[in-house]
C-alpha positions as CSV (number, residue, x, y, z in Angstrom):
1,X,-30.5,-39.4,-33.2
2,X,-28.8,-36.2,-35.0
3,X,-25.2,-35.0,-34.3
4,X,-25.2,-31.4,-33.0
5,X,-22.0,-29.2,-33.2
6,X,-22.7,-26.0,-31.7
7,X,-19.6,-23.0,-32.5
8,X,-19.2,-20.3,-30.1
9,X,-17.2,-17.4,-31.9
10,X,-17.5,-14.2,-29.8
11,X,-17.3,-12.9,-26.8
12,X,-20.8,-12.2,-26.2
13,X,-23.0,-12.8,-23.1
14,X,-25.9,-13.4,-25.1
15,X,-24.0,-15.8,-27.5
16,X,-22.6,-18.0,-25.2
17,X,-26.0,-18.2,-23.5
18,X,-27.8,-19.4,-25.9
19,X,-25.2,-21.9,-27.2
20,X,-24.9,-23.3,-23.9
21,X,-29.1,-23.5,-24.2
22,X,-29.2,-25.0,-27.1
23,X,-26.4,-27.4,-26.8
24,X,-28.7,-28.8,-23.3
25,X,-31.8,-29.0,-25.1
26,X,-30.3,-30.9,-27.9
27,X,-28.4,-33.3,-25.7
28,X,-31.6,-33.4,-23.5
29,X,-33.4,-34.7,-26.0
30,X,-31.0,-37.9,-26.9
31,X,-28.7,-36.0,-30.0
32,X,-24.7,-36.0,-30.0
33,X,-23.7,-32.9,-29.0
34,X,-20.5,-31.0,-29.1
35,X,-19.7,-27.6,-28.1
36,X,-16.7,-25.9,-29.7
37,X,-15.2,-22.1,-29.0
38,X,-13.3,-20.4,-31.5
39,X,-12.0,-17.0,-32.3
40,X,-13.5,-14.8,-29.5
41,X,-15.5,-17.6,-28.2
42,X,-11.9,-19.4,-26.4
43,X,-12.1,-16.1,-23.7
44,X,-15.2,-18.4,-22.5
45,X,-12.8,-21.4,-21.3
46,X,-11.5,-18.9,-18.8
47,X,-12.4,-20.9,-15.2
48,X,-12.7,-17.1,-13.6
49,X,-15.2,-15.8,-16.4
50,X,-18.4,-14.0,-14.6
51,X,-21.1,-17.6,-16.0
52,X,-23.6,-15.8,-14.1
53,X,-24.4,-12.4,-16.1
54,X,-28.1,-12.1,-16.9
55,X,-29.2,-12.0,-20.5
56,X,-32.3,-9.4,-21.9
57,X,-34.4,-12.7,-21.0
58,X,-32.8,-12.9,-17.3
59,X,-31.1,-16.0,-18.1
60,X,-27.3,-17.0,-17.9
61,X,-24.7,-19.2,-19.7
62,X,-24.4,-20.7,-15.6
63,X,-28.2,-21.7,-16.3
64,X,-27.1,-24.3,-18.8
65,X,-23.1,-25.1,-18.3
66,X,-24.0,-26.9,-15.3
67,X,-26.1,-29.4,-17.0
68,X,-23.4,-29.8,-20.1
69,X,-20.5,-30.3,-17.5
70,X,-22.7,-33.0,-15.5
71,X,-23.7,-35.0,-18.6
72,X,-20.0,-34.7,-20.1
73,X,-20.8,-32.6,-23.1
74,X,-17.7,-32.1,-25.1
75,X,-16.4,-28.4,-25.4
76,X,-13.4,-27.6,-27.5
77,X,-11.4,-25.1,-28.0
C-alpha cells in the first residue's frame, strides 16, 4: 500500500476533475490518499461551487467527490 497526496492548485474545471479522479482510483485501489487545495485550488472548498460542469471528456469533479466524501478521503486546505 502507497501513500498518495494529490495538490489541487488552480481554479480549473479540468484540474479539479481529474484530482478528484485520481484521488478515487488511488483510494479504490487500497492506497492512503489525501487531497489537499492550495493557492487557487481553496476557491474549490466553496459548498456553492457548480461540482457538476462537464469536462472536454463529459465528465465532472461531482463524478468523483461523491465517492471521496463517502469513503472519508481527507481534503485540506
Amino acid at each position: 500500500m502507497a501513500n498518495f497526496l494529490f495538490v489541487l492548485s488552480r481554479d480549473d474545471n479540468e484540474a479539479v476533475t481529474r484530482c478528484f479522479q485520481f484521488a478515487k482510483i488511488a483510494h479504490s485501489k487500497g492506497h492512503k490518499t489525501d487531497v489537499f487545495f492550495i493557492d487557487d485550488g481553496v476557491l474549490w472548498a466553496d459548498s456553492e461551487r457548480n461540482m457538476n460542469e462537464k469536462t472536454k471528456t463529459g465528465d465532472c469533479p461531482n463524478d468523483y467527490l461523491p465517492y471521496l466524501v463517502e469513503h472519508q478521503v481527507p481534503i485540506g486546505v
